[in-house]
MIDOSE-1310 file (N, C-alpha, C; in nm, 2 decimals, decimal comma, always signed):
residues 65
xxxx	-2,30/-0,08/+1,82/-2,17/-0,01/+1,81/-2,10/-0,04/+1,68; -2,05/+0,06/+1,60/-1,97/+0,04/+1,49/-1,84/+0,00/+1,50; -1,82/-0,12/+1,45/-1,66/-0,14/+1,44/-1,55/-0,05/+1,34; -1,48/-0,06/+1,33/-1,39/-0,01/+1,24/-1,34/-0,09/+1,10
xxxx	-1,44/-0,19/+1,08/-1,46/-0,21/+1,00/-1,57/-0,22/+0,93; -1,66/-0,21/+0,98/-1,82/-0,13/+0,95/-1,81/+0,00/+0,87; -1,72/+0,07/+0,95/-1,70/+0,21/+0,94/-1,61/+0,25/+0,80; -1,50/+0,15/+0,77/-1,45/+0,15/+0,63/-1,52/+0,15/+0,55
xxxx	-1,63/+0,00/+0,58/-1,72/-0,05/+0,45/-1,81/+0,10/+0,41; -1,91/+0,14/+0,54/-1,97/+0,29/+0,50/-1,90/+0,37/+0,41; -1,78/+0,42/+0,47/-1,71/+0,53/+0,39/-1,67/+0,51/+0,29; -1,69/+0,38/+0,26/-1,62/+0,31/+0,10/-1,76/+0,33/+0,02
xxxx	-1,86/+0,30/+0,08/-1,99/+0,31/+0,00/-2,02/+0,46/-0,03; -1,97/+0,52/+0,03/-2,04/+0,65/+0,01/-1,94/+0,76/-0,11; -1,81/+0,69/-0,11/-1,75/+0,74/-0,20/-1,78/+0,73/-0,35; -1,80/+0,54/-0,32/-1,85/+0,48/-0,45/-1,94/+0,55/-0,52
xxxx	-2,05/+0,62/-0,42/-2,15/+0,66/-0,42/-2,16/+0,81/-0,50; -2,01/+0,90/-0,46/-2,00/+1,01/-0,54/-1,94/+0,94/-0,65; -1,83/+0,88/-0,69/-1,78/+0,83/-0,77/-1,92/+0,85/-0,90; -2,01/+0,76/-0,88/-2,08/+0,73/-0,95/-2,16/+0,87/-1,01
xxxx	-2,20/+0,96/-0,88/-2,26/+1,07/-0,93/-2,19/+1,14/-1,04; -2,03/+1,14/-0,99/-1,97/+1,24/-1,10/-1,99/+1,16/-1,21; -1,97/+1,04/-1,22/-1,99/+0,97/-1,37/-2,08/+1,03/-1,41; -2,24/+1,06/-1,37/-2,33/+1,12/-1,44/-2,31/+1,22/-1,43
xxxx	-2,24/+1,33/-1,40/-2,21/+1,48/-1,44/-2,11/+1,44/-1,57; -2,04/+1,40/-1,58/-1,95/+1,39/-1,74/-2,04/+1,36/-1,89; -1,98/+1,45/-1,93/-2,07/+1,47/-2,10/-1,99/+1,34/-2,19; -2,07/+1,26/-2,19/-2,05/+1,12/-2,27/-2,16/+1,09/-2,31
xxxx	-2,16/+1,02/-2,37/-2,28/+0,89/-2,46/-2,34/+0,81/-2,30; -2,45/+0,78/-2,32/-2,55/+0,74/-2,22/-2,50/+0,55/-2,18; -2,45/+0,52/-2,31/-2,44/+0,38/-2,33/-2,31/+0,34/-2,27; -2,20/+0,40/-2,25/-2,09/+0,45/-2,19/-2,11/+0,43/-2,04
xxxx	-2,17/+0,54/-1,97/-2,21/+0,60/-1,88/-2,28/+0,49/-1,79; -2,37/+0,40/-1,85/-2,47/+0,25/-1,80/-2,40/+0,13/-1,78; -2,32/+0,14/-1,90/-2,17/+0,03/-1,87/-2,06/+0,04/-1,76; -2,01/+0,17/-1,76/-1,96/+0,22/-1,65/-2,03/+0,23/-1,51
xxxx	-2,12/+0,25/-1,47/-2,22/+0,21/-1,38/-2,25/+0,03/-1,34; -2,26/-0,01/-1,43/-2,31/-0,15/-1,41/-2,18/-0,21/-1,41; -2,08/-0,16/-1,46/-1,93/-0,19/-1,37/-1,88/-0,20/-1,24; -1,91/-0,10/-1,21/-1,87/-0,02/-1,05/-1,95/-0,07/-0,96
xxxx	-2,10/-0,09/-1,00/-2,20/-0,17/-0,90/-2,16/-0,33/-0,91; -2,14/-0,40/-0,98/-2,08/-0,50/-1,02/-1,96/-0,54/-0,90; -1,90/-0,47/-0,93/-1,76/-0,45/-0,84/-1,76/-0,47/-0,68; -1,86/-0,36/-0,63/-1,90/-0,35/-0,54/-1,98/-0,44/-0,46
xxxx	-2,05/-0,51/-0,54/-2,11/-0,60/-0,46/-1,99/-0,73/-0,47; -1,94/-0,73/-0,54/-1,84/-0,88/-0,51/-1,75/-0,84/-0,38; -1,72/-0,67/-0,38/-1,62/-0,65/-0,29/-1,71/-0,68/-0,13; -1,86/-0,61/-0,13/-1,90/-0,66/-0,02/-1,90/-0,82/+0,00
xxxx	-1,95/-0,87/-0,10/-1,98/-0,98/-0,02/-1,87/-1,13/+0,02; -1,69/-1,03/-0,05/-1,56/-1,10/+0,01/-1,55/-1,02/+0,14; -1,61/-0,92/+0,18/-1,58/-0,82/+0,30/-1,64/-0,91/+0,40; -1,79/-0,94/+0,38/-1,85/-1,03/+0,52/-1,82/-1,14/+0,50
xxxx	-1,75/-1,22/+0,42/-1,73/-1,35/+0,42/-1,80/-1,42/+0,36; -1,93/-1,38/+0,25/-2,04/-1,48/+0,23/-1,97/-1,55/+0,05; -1,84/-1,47/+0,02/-1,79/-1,50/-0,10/-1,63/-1,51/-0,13; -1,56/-1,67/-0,16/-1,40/-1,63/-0,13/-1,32/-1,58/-0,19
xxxx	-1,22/-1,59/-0,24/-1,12/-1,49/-0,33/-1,12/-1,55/-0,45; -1,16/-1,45/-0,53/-1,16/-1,44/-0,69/-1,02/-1,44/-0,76; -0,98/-1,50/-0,82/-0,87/-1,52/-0,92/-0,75/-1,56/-0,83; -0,75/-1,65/-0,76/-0,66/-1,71/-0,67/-0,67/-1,84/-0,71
xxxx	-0,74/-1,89/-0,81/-0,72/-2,06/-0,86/-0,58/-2,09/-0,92; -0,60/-2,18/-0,97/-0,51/-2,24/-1,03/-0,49/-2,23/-1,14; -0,36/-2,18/-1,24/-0,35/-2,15/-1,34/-0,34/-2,25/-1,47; -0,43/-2,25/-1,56/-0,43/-2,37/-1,63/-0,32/-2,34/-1,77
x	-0,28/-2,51/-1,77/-0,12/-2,52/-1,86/-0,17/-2,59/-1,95
């Protein structure tokens, strides 16, 4: 059975998922394009893996003086 938060995580992937395509429809430099890519995928796996729990919150330490 899908929860409704299964169902966010999906629809978030699949967006990501156009996202990315249109990146490769836009007329830019290749080098651009791989960085921007290896951004977004980057992104996305940190966001999964605070989603199931297996990673805690990023930039919530302590601020150093």
């Amino acid at each position: 059975m899908l929860t409704p938060t299964l169902i966010s995580v999906i629809v978030t992937l699949i967006v990501i998922g156009l996202l990315l395509y249109l990146i490769g429809l836009i007329p830019m430099d290749g080098t651009i394009k791989q960085i921007i890519r290896v951004v977004v995928i980057l992104a996305v796996i940190i966001w999964l893996l605070q989603s199931f729990g297996l990673l805690g919150p990023i930039g919530h330490g302590h601020m150093l003086r």
